[in-house]
C-alpha positions as CSV (number, residue, x, y, z in Angstrom):
1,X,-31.8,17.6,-5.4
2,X,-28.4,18.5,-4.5
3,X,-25.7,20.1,-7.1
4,X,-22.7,18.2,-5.3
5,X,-24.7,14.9,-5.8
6,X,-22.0,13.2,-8.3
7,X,-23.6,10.4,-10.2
8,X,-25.5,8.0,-8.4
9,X,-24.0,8.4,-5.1
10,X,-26.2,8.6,-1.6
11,X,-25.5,9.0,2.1
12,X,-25.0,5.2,3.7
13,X,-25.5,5.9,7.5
14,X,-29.4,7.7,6.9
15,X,-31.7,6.3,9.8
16,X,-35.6,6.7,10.4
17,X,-36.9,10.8,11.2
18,X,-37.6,10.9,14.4
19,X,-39.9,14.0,13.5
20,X,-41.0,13.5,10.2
21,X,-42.9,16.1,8.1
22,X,-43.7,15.2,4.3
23,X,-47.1,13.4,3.5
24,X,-47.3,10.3,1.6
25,X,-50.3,8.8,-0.9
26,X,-50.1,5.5,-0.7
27,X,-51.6,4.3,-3.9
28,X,-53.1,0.8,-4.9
29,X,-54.4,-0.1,-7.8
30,X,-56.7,-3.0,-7.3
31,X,-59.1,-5.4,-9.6
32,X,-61.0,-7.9,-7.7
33,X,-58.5,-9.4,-4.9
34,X,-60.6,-8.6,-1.8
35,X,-58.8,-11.3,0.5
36,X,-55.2,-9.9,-0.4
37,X,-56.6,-5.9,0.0
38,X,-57.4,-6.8,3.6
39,X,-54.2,-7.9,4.4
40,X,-52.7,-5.3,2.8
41,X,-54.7,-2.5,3.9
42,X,-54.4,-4.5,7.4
43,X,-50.1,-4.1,7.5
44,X,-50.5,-0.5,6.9
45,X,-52.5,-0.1,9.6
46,X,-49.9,-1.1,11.4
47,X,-47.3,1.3,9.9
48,X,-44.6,3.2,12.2
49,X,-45.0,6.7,10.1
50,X,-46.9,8.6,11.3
51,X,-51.0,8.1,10.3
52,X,-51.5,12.0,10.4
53,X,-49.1,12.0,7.5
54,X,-50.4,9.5,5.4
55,X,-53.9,8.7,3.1
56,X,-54.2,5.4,1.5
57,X,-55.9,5.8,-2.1
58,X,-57.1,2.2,-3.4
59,X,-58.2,2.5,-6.8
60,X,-60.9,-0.1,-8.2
61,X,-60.3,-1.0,-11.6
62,X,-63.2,-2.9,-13.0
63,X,-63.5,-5.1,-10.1
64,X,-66.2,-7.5,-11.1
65,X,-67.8,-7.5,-7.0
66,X,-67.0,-4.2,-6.3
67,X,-64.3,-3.9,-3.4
68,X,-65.3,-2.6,0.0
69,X,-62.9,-1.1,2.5
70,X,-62.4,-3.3,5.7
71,X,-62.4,-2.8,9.2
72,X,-59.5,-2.9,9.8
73,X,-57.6,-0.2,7.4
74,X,-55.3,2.8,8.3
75,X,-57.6,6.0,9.4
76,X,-57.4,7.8,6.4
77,X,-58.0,5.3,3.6
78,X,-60.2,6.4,0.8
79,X,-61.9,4.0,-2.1
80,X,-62.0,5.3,-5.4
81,X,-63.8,3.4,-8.5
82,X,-62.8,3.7,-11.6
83,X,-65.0,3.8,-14.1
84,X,-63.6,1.1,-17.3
85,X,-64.6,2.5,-20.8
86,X,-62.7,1.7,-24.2
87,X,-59.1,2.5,-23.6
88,X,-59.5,3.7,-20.0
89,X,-59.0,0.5,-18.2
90,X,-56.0,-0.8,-16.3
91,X,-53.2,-0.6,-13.8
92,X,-51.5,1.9,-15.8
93,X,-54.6,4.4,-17.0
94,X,-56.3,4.1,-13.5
95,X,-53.4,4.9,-11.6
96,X,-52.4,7.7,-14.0
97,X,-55.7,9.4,-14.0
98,X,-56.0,8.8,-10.5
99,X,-52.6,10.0,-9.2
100,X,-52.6,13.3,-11.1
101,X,-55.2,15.0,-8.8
102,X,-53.4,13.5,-5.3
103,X,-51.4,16.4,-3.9
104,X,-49.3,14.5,-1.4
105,X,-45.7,15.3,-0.6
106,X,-44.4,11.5,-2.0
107,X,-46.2,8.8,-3.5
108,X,-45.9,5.4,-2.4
109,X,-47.0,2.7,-5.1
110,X,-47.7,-0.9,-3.6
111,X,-49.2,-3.8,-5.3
112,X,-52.5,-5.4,-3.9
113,X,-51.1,-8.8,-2.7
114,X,-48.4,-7.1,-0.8
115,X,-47.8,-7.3,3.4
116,X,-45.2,-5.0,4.9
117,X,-42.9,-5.4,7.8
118,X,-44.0,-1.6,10.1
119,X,-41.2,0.1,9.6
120,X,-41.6,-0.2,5.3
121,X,-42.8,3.1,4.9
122,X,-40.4,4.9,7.3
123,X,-37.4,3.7,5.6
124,X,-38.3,4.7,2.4
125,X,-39.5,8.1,3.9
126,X,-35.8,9.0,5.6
127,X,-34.7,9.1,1.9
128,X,-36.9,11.5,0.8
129,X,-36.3,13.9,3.8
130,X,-32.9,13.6,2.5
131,X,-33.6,14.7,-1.1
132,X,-36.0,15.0,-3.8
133,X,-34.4,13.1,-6.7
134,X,-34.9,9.5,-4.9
135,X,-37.1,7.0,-6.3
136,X,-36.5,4.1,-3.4
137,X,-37.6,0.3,-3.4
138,X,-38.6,-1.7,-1.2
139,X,-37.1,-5.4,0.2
140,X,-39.2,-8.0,-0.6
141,X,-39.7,-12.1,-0.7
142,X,-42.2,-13.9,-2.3
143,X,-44.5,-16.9,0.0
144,X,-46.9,-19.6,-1.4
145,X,-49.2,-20.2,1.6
146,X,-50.5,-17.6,4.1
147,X,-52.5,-18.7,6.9
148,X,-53.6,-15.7,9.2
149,X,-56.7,-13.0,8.9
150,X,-56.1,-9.3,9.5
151,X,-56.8,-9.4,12.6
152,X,-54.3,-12.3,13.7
153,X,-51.3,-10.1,10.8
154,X,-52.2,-7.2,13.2
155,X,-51.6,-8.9,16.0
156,X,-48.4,-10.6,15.2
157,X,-47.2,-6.8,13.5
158,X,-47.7,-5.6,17.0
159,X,-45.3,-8.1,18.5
160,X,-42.6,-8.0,16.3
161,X,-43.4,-11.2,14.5
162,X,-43.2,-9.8,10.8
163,X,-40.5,-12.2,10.3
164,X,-42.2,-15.5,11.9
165,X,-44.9,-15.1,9.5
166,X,-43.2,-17.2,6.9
167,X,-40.9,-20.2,7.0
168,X,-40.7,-20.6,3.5
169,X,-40.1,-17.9,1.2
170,X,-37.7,-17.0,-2.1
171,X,-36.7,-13.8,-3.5
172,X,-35.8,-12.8,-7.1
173,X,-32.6,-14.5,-7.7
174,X,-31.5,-12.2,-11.3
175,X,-33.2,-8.8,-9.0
176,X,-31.2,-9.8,-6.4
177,X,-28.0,-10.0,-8.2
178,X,-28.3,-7.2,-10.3
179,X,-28.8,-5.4,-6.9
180,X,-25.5,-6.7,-5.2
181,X,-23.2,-6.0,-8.2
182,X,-24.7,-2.8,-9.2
183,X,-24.0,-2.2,-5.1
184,X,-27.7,-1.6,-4.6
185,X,-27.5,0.7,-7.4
186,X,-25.2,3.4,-6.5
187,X,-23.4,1.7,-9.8
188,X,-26.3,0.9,-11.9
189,X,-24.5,1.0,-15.0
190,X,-26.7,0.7,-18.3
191,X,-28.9,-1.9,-17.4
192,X,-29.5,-1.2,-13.9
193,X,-33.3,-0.1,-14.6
194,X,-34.3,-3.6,-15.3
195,X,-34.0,-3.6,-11.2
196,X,-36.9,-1.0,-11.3
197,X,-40.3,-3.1,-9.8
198,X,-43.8,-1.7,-9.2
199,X,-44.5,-3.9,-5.7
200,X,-43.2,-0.8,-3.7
201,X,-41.7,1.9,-4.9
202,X,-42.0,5.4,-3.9
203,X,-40.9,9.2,-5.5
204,X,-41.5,12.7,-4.6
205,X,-44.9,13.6,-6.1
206,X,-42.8,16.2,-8.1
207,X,-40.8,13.9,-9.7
208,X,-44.1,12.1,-10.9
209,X,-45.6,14.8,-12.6
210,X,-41.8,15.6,-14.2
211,X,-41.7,11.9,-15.5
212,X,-45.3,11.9,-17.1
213,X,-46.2,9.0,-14.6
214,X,-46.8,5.4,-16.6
215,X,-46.9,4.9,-19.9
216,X,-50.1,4.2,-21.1
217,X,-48.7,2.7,-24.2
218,X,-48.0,-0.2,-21.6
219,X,-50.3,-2.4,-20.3
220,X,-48.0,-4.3,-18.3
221,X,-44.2,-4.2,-18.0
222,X,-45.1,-0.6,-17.3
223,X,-42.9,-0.6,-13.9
224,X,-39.7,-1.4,-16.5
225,X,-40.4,1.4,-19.0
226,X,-40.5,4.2,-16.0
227,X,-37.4,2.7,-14.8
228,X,-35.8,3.5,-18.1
229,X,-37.1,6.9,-17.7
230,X,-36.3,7.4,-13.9
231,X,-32.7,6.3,-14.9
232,X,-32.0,8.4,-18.1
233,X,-33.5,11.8,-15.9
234,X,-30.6,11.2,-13.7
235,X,-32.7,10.2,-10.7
236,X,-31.2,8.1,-8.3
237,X,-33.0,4.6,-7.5
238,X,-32.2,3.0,-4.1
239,X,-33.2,-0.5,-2.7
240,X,-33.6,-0.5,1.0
241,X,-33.1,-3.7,2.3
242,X,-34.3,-2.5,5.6
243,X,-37.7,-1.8,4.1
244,X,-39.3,-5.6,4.4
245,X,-42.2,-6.9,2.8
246,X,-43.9,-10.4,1.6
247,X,-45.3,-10.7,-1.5
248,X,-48.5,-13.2,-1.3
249,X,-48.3,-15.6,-3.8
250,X,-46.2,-16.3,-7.3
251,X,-46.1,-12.5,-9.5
252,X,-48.0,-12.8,-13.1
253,X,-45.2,-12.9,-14.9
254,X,-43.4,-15.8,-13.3
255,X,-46.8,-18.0,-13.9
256,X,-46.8,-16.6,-17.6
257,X,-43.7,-15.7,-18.7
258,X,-43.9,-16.2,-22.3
259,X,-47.4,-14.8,-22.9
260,X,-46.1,-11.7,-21.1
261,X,-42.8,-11.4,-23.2
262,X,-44.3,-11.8,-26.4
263,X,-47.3,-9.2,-25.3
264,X,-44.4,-6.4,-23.9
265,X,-41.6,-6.9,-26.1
266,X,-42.9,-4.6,-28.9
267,X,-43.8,-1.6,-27.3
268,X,-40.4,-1.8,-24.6
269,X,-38.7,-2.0,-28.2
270,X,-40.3,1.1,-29.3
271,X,-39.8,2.9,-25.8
272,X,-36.3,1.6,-23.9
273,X,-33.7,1.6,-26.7
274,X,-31.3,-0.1,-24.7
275,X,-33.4,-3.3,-25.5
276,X,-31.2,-4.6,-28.3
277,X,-32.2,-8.2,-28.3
278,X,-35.9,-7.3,-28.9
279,X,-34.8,-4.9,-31.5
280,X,-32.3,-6.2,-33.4
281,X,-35.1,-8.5,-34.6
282,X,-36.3,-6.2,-36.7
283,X,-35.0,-3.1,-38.6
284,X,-38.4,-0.9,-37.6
285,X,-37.9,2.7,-37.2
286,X,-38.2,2.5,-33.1
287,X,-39.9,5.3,-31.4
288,X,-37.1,6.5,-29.5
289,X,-33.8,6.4,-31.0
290,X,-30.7,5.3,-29.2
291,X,-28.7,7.9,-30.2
292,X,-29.4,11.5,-30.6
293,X,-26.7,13.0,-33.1
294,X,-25.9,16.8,-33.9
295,X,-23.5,16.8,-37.0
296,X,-22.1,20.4,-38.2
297,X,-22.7,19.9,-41.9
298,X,-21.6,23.3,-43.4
299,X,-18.1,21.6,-44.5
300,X,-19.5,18.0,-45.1
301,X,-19.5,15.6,-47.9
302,X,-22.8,13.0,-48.8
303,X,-20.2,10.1,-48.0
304,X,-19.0,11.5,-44.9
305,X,-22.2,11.6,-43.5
306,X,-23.5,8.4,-44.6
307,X,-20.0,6.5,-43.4
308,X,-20.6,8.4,-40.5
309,X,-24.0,6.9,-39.8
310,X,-23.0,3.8,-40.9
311,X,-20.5,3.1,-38.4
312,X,-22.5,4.4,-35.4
313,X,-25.3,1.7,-36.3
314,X,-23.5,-1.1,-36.4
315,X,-24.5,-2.8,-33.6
316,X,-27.9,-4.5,-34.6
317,X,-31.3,-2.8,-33.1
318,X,-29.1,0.6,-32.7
319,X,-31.0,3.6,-34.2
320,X,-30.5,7.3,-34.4
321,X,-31.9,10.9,-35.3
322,X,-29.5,13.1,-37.0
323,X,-29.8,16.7,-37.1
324,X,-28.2,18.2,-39.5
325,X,-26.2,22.1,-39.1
326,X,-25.8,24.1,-42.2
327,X,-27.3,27.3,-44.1
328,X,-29.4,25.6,-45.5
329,X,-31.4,28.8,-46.4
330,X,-28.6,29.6,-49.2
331,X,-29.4,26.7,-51.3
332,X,-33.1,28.8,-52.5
333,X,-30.6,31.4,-54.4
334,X,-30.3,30.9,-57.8
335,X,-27.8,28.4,-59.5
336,X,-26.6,26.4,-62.2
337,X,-25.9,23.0,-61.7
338,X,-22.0,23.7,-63.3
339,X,-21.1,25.8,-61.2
340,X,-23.0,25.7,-57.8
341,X,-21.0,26.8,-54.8
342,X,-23.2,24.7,-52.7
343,X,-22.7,21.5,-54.5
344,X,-21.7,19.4,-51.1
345,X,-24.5,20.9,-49.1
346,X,-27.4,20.7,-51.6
347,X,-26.1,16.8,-52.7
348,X,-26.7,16.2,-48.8
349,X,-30.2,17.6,-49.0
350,X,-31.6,16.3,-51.7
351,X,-30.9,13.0,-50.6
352,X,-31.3,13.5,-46.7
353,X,-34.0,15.5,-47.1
354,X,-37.0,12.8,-47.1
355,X,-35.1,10.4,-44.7
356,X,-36.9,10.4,-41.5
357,X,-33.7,9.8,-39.2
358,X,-32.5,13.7,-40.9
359,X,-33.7,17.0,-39.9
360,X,-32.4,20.0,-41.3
361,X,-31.2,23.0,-39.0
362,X,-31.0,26.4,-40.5
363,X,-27.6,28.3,-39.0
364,X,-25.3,31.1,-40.4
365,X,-22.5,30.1,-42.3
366,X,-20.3,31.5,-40.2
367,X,-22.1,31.1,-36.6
368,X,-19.2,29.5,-33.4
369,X,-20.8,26.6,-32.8
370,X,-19.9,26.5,-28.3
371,X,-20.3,23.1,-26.4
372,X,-22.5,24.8,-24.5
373,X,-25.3,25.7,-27.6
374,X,-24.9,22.4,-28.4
375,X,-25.6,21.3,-25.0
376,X,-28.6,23.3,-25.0
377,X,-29.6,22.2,-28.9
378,X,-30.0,18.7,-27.9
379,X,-33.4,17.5,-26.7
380,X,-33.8,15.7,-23.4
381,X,-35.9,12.6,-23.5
382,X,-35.6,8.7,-23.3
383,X,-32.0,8.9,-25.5
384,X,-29.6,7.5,-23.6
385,X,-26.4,9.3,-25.7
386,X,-26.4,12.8,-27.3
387,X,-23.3,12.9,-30.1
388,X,-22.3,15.6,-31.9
389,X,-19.5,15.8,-34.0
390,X,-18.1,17.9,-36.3
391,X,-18.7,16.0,-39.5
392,X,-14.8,16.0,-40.8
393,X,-13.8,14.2,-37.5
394,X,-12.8,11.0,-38.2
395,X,-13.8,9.5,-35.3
396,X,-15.7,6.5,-34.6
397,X,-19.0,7.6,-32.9
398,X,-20.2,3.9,-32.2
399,X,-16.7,3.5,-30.0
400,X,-16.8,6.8,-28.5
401,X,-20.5,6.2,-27.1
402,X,-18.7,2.8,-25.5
403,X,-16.1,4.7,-24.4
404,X,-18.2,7.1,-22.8
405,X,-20.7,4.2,-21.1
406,X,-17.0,2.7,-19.9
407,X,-15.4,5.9,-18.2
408,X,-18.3,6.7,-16.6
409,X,-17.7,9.9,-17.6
410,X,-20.5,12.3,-18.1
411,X,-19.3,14.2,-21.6
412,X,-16.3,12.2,-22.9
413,X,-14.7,14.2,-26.4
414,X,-12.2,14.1,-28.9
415,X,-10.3,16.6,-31.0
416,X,-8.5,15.7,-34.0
417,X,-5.3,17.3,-35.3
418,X,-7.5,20.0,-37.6
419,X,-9.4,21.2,-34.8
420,X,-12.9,18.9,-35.8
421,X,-14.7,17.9,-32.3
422,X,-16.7,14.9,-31.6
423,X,-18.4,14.5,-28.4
424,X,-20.8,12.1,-26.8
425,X,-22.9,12.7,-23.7
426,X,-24.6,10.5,-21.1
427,X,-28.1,10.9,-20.4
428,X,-28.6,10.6,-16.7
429,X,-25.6,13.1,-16.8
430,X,-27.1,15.6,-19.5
431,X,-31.0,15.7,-18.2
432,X,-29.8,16.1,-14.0
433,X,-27.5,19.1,-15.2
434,X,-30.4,20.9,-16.9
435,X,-32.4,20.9,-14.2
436,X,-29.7,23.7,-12.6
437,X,-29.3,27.6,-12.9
438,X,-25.9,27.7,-14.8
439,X,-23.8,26.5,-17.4
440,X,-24.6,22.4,-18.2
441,X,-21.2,22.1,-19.5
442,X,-20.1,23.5,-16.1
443,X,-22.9,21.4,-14.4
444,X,-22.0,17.7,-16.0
445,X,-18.5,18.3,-15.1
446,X,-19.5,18.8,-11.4
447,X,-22.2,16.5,-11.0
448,X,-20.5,13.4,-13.5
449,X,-17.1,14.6,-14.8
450,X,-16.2,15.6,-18.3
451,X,-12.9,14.0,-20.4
452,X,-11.3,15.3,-23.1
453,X,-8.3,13.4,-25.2
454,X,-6.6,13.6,-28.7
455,X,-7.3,11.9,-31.8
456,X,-4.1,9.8,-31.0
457,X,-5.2,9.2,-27.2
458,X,-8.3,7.9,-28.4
459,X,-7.0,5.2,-31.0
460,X,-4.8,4.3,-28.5
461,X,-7.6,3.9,-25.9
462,X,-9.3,1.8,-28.7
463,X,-6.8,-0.2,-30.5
464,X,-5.1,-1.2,-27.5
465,X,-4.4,-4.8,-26.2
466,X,-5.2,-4.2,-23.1
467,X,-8.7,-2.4,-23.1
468,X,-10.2,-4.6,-26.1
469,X,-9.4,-7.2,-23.0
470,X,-10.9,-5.0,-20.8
471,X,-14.0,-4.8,-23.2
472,X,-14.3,-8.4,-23.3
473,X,-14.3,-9.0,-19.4
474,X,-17.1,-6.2,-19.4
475,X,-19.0,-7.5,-22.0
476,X,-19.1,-11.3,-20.4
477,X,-19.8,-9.3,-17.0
478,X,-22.5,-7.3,-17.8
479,X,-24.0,-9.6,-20.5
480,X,-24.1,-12.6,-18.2
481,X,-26.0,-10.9,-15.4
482,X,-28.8,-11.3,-18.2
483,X,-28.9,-15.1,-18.1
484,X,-32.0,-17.1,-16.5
485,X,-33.1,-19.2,-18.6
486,X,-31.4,-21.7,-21.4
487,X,-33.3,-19.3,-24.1
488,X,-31.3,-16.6,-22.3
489,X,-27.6,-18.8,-22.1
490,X,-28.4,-19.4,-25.9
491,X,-29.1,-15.8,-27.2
492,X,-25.6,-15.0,-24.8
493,X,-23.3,-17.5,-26.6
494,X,-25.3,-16.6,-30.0
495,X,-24.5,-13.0,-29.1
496,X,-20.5,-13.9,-27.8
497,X,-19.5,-15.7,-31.4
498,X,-21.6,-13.0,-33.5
499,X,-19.1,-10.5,-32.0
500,X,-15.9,-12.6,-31.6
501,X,-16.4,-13.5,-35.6
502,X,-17.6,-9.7,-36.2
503,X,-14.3,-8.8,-34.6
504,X,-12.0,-11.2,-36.4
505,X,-13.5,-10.2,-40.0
506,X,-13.1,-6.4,-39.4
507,X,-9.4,-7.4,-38.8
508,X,-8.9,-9.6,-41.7
């Protein structure tokens, strides 16, 4: 990776590597499917890369006739079975397990039903000689009917006929917009990682092993939920519409889409906080919380804190971990309940105490709290905002997380008239910076950008004419992308009068 990377930016003019020198495992987890294998196994025989640089790893997973490599396969193509025993089964375990022991440069991930044009691999292989935080996607359209044997693919690959094999074809329409408007993701925004598919995708082995590989937790969808985790580590996802591919026959979850959303829907709720609409059903205790908050406590009141939390959950399905700063050690010195120095602080913890959104933080009374321990205080994962605010600051956390997602900003804060900070911190921003010698504070402001205002410029900013247009425009924008279905135009317009009549009550 490359400090002067800012955001999600990439080169536009990369072309194929003449000399190319990383090796690539190309992985394909497979359960019965023979006919589609061949064909597969058949178009990366023919790929442009070079075979010296590449092993093919198919992965059996409880095939009921066990698979058998074909004739015709690339050189070094390797069948691995794996063995199916209570809760070691599937896409996501075999691949996993499988995976961890290939030592490859990059891994390329390809789906079983897949046929690629033979330049596929090269193209997503010039990114990766560029850098090592890519995780690239491939082009693809989906076909109904397919005629031709492996032999007769191989022959047409060979003649530049990848394109004549299909007359008839259709592509994602909602991936294919949230491609073009995202401008193939340079711009992914929040939602871009719903873009994230498992037909063929490929990342440095490295970045793999960083990202813990699939979730087990998932036994489909799991393309989605790494995704969400590729975008919040500040890795930067690229489709290459140069890389070509057909994809043989309809995908699972276009044939059942309502078995498949009722099966995934809990466990992306408990793992991709950004999936309001699932979690706003409920008011569970999700598994990763959409905010991470750091509060300095030491001067705090009970009501300040819980006002505080209050206004930062309001949007439904929103949750949060709060960690609380304080000496909290003091409170174990003898007192009497008339005249306790500590009253504020030891209100706070014996009713915060048991709450599992609160932890308690031990500091000195009198420690300098610097952006940049807080920076390092906060703990990197699926989060998508780190807060922390001084817990007299008066400002609106909820609206400065917006704020933050708007200005594109990596670290937006604000400073009130007394001194009291609050600031809130992107995660793509926050986990890329770590991963450099150096300040992060100096690091996000290089690599994202940092912005600082007043109490005053903020209300401004947020009471303004102007931007709550602005907020409307971007919430019709980025909400409507969403819509494919008249269950989906129904929870939008549910979701557009909820707010407009949220909006209209909170100014009387």
């Amino acid at each position: 990776m490359k400090l002067g990377t800012f955001r999600f930016s990439r080169p536009h003019d990369l072309v194929i590597m003449q000399k190319p020198k990383l090796s690539v495992g190309i992985v394909i987890a497979c359960r019965d499917g023979q006919e589609k294998l061949d064909l597969v196994l058949a178009s990366l025989s023919m790929q442009s890369y070079p075979a010296k640089l590449v092993t093919v790893y198919v992965i059996d997973d409880g095939s009921a006739k066990p698979l058998s490599l074909p004739r015709i396969r690339p050189k070094n193509t390797k069948l691995v079975t794996y063995r199916n025993s209570e809760g070691k089964w599937g896409k996501t375990a075999a691949t996993s397990d499988m995976v961890s022991q290939i030592k490859t440069d990059v891994l390329w991930f390809v789906d079983a039903d897949m046929v690629f044009e033979p330049d596929h691999l090269a193209h997503h292989m010039k990114w990766h000689h560029d850098a090592d935080d890519y995780v690239v996607l491939g082009w693809k359209r989906f076909v109904k009917d397919w005629q031709y044997s492996p032999q007769e693919l191989v022959q047409a690959l060979s003649t530049n006929g990848f394109n004549d094999l299909h007359k008839e074809s259709w592509g994602k329409e909602l991936w294919e917009a949230r491609v073009s408007l995202t401008n193939d993701l340079e711009k992914p925004g929040i939602d871009g990682y719903r873009a994230f598919v498992g037909a063929t995708f490929s990342m440095k082995n490295s970045q793999w092993k960083n990202l813990g590989g699939y979730n087990r937790d998932l036994v489909t969808g799991e393309d989605t939920e790494l995704g969400w985790r590729v975008f919040v580590n500040g890795l930067r996802t690229v489709v290459d519409r140069k890389a070509l591919s057909w994809h043989l026959g309809y995908s699972t979850v276009e044939v059942h889409k309502n078995q498949i959303q009722r099966h995934n829907d809990p466990t992306f709720a408990q793992h991709i906080p950004q999936m309001y609409r699932i979690r706003e059903k409920s008011k569970f205790n999700w598994l990763v919380p959409t905010y991470q908050v750091i509060i300095d406590a030491r001067e705090a009141t009970l009501d300040q804190i819980l006002k505080l939390r209050e206004k930062l959950l309001a949007t439904p399905g929103s949750t949060a971990s709060f960690k609380l700063l304080a000496p909290w050690s003091l409170l174990n010195r003898r007192y009497t309940p008339v005249s306790d120095l500590y009253t504020d602080l030891r209100e706070i913890r014996n009713w915060l105490s048991q709450d599992p959104q609160f932890t308690l933080e031990t500091i000195p009374a009198n420690q300098l709290i610097s952006i940049e321990w807080i920076l390092e205080e906060f703990e990197v994962g699926s989060t998508p905002y780190y807060i922390f605010a001084d817990a007299n600051n008066s400002t609106n956390l909820k609206e400065l997380a917006e704020y933050l997602l708007e200005s594109e900003q990596g670290l937006v804060g604000v400073v009130d008239k007394k001194d009291q900070r609050a600031m809130a911190v992107f995660a793509p921003a926050l986990a890329r910076a770590s991963k450099f010698q150096g300040p992060i504070y100096q690091n996000i402001s290089q690599l994202w950008g940092i912005q600082w205002l007043n109490d005053d410029q903020f209300t401004k900013l947020q009471r303004g004419k102007n931007t709550l247009i602005k907020h409307f425009f971007s919430f019709l924008k980025r909400e409507g992308r969403k819509i494919n279905s008249p269950r989906q135009l129904f929870i939008f317009l549910k979701t557009l009068f909820t707010l407009i009549a949220r909006e209209l009550f909170r100014r009387g």
